[in-house]
N, C-alpha and C positions, 0 to 999 in steps of 0.2 A: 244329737246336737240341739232338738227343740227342746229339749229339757234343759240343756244348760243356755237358750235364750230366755225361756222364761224364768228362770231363774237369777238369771242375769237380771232381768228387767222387776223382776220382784224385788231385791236386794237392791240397787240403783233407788225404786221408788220408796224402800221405806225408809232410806235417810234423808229425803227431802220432806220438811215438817208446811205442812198448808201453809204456817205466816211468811214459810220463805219463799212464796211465789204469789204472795199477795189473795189468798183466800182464809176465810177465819178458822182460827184452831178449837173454837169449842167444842163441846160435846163427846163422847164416849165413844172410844173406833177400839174396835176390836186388834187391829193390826197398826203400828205406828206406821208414820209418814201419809203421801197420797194411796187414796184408794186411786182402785181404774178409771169408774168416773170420771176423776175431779182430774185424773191425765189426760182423760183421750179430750174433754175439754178444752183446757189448756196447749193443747196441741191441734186442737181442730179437727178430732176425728170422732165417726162414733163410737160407742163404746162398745157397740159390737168389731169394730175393725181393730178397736187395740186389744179385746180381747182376743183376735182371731191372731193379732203380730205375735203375743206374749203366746201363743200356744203354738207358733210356727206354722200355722197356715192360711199364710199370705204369701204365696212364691214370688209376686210381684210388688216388691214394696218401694215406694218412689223415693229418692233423694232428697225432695224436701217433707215426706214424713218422717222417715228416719230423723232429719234434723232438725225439726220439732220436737218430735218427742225427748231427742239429746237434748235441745235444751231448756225444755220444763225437769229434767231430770235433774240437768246442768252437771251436765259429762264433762269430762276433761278430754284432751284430744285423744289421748289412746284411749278411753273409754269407748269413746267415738267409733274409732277403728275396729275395738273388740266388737262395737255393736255390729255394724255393718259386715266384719269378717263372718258373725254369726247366723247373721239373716241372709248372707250369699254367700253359702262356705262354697269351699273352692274343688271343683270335680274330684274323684278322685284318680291318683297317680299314684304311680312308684316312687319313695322316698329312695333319693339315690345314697349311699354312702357317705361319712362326711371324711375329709382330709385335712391337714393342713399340710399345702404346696411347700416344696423343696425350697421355694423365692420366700416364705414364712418365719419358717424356722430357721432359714440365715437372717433373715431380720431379727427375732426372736435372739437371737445369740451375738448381736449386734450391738444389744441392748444392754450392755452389761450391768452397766450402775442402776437399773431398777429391777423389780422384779415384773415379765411380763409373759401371758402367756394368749392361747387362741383357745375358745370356749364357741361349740357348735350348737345344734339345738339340742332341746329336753338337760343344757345347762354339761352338755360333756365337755371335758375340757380334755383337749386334740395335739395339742402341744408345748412346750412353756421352756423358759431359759432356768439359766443356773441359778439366776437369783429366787425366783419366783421356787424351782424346785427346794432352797435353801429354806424357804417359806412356809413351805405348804407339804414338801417331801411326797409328791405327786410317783416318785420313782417306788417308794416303798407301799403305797395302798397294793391294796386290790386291782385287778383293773377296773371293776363294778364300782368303787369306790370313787375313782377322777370323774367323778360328777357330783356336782356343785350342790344339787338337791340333796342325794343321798347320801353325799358327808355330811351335810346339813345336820339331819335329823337320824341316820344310823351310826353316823361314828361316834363312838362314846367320850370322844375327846372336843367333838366340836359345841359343846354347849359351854367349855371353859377356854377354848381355842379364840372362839369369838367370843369375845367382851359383850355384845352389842346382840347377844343370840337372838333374843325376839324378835329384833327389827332386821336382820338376815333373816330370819324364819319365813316372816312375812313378807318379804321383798321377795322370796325364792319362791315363793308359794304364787305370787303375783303374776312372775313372770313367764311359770310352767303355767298358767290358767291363759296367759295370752298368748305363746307358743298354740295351746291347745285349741283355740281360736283359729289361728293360723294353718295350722295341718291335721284338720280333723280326722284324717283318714292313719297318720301316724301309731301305727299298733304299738311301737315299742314305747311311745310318750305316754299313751293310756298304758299299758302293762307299768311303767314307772310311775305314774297316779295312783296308780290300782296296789300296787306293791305297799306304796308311803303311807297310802291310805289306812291301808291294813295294819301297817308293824307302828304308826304313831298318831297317838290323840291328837297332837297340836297340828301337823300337818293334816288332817283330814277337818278339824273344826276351819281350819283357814281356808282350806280349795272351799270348804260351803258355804265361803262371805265373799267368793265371786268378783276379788279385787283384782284388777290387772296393772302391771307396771310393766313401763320400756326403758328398760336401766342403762342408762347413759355414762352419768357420774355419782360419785359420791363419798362418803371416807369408810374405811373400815377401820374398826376399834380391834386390834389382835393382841393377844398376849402367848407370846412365843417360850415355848421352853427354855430357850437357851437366849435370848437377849430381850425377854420383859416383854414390857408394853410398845406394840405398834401402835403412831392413829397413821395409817395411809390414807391420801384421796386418789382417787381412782378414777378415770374414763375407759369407757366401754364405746370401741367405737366401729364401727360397720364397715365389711371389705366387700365391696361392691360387688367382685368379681368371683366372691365367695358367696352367695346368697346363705342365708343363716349363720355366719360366720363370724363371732365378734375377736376384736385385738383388745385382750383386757392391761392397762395397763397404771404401777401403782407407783405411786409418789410422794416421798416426803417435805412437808416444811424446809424452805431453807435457814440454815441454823437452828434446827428444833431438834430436841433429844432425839425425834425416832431418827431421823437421818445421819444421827451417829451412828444409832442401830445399826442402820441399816449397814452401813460402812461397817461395822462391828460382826453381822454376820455374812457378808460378802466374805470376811475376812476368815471366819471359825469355816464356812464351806471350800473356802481353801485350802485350807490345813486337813478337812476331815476328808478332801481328796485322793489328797497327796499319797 
């Protein structure tokens, strides 16, 4: 993990350019953005201690340097979080199994007019209704496959499935790098890093830009076999009582073409039932 803090804080520092923290940009640098230097300055430390933070050995690092350095870096808040999850990762334990509870999946089936389903960590997806299945056909994969990453990037359908494949790519990629923050000790998250890593270029250039996302909302751009073009917007929202658990769940425009779709394959998954 001190490889992927400095790392982290390499990548952080060389998007931020000298003018944009009020120091001059002339002259010749070998590496874009701030050197260590001109950080551990700007943050008040010397440059023997940030370089001792970026190499991970500092066990005791204080609350108000971390958030210095976050904002001559100028983190976002889950930056923020990834920093600190990285420089005090958390003991290690047993990853317990994940589920989604019988009181879930009646909600899930409750839901009928969208498509929604429950997605645990390393991006599994644990349970989902009729519509959502109508969607995504989560019944017919693999089991290997009901995971959000490595349909992503192994199924050979999902680079025209998603309209929008880059910015899913990059989003998926974000959000397994801040899981990976999270439960460092997690062997099957790393054996699925380590897997993506291996079998795709695009997924391994993106874990080594070190971007992190906590994917909340947003739209997906899909284009479905059997009724076109989806745009769904989406919330990803947190079950308290599930720690790692999110309720994903997708919505159309009212009165916009995809919410005839949508009506239009609620409808063909009824028929193709029957």
């Amino acid at each position: 993990m001190n490889h992927d803090l400095g790392e982290f804080l390499r990548t952080r520092r060389a998007r931020v350019r000298p003018d944009d923290v009020g120091l001059p940009g002339g002259g010749r640098r070998r590496v874009p953005g701030l050197r260590r230097e001109e950080l551990a300055l700007l943050a008040g430390v010397s440059v023997d201690y940030y370089m001792r933070l970026e190499q991970g050995r500092t066990p005791a690092v204080s609350d108000a340097v971390l958030d210095a350095v976050a904002r001559v870096l100028k983190l976002d808040e889950t930056e923020r979080t990834h920093l600190r999850n990285l420089v005090r990762p958390t003991t290690a334990r047993k990853v317990a199994p994940q589920r989604a509870r019988p009181g879930l999946r009646r909600l899930l089936d409750s839901m009928g007019a969208v498509p929604a389903f429950v997605m645990g960590r390393r991006a599994e997806v644990l349970a989902w209704n009729a519509l959502a299945e109508a969607l995504y056909g989560f019944a017919d994969l693999e089991p290997e496959m009901r995971n959000s990453a490595r349909y992503s990037f192994l199924h050979p359908e999902a680079r025209t499935f998603y309209r929008d494949w880059p910015a899913i790519a990059a989003d998926t990629v974000a959000v397994l790098r801040l899981d990976a923050g999270r439960y460092p000790d997690d062997a099957r998250l790393a054996a699925l890093v380590g897997e993506l890593s291996v079998k795709d270029e695009t997924f391994r250039k993106l874990w080594a830009q070190h971007a992190v996302l906590e994917k909340t909302h947003g739209t997906k751009l899909i284009h479905h076999p059997v009724v076109g073009d989806l745009d769904l917007d989406y919330e990803m929202m947190r079950l308290p009582g599930d720690p790692g658990l999110h309720l994903a769940v997708y919505t159309a425009k009212e009165n916009s073409p995809t919410e005839e779709r949508l009506r239009l394959l609620a409808s063909w998954s009824a028929s193709v039932d029957v």
